[in-house]
Structure formats: structure tokens, C-alpha cells
N, C-alpha and C positions, 0 to 999 in steps of 0.2 A: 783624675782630672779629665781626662779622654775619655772615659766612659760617660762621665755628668755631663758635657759638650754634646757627646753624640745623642743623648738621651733627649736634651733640651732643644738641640737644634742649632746649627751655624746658620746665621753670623753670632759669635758670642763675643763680651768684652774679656779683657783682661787684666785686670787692674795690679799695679805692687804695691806690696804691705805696706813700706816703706816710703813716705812721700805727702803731696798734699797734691787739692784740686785734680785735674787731666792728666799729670806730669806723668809720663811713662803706661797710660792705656792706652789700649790699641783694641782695634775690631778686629778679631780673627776668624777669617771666612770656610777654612776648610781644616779638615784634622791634621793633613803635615803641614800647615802651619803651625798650629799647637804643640804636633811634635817637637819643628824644629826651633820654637822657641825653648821648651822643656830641653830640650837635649845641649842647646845655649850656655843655660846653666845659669838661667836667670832664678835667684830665690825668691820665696815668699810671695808668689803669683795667687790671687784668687780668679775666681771666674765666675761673670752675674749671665743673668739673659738679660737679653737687648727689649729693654720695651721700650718697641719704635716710634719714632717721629713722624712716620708716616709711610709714604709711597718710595718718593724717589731719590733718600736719600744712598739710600745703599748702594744705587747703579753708580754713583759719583765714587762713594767711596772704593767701589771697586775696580774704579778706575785708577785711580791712586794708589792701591794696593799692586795691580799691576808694576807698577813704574820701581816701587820700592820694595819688591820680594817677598815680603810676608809683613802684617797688620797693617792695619790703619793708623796713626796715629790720631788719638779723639778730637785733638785740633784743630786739624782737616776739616772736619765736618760742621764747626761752628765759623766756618767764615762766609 
């Protein structure tokens, strides 16, 4: 999973198997982000590349990422 991330490029989503709609994705910006969700011990994680929306949403969501330790929740970004 960490090698596909690094290959593809941060920011990447994150998505679980398990679920419907936004419910439990998150934008994760750096690779011990990724770690420290993997090492969580969250199962059944996939991982897309982010085809963006544009310029300035990322600077927000990284702003929020701040506040809350690691991802974004996809949420965030649709309000």
C-alpha cells in the first residue's frame, strides 16, 4: 500500500471495503499518515488517486487535517 502511495503521489484517498457513500474516507497527505492508519489496524483499506477538483481545495483540507492528527475526513470537503 505504501509503495502504490509513494508511486502515485500524496494526497491519496483512502477508502473501507466495508460501507457505503464518504462513510469512513479520508485524504491522507503524507506516508506516516498511512503508516499510522495501517498500523491502527483498520482492515479492508483500499487506496484511489485523488482526481482533483481543482486549485484550492487541498489548502483547506489541510488545514483540518492539522486540527485532527491524521486524514481528512471526505466530508469536510463537500461543505
Amino acid at each position: 500500500m505504501i509503495d502504490w502511495a509513494r508511486n502515485v503521489g500524496f494526497p491519496v484517498l483512502v477508502k473501507p471495503l466495508q460501507g457505503f457513500g464518504s462513510n469512513g474516507v479520508r485524504i491522507i497527505y503524507e506516508e506516516d499518515e498511512l503508516s499510522r492508519l495501517i498500523e491502527k489496524g483498520e482492515d479492508g483499506l483500499i487506496l484511489q488517486k485523488i482526481l482533483g477538483p481543482g486549485s484550492n481545495w487541498h489548502r483547506e483540507a489541510k488545514k483540518i487535517k492539522e486540527n485532527m492528527g491524521f486524514g481528512v475526513p471526505l466530508f469536510y470537503l463537500s461543505c
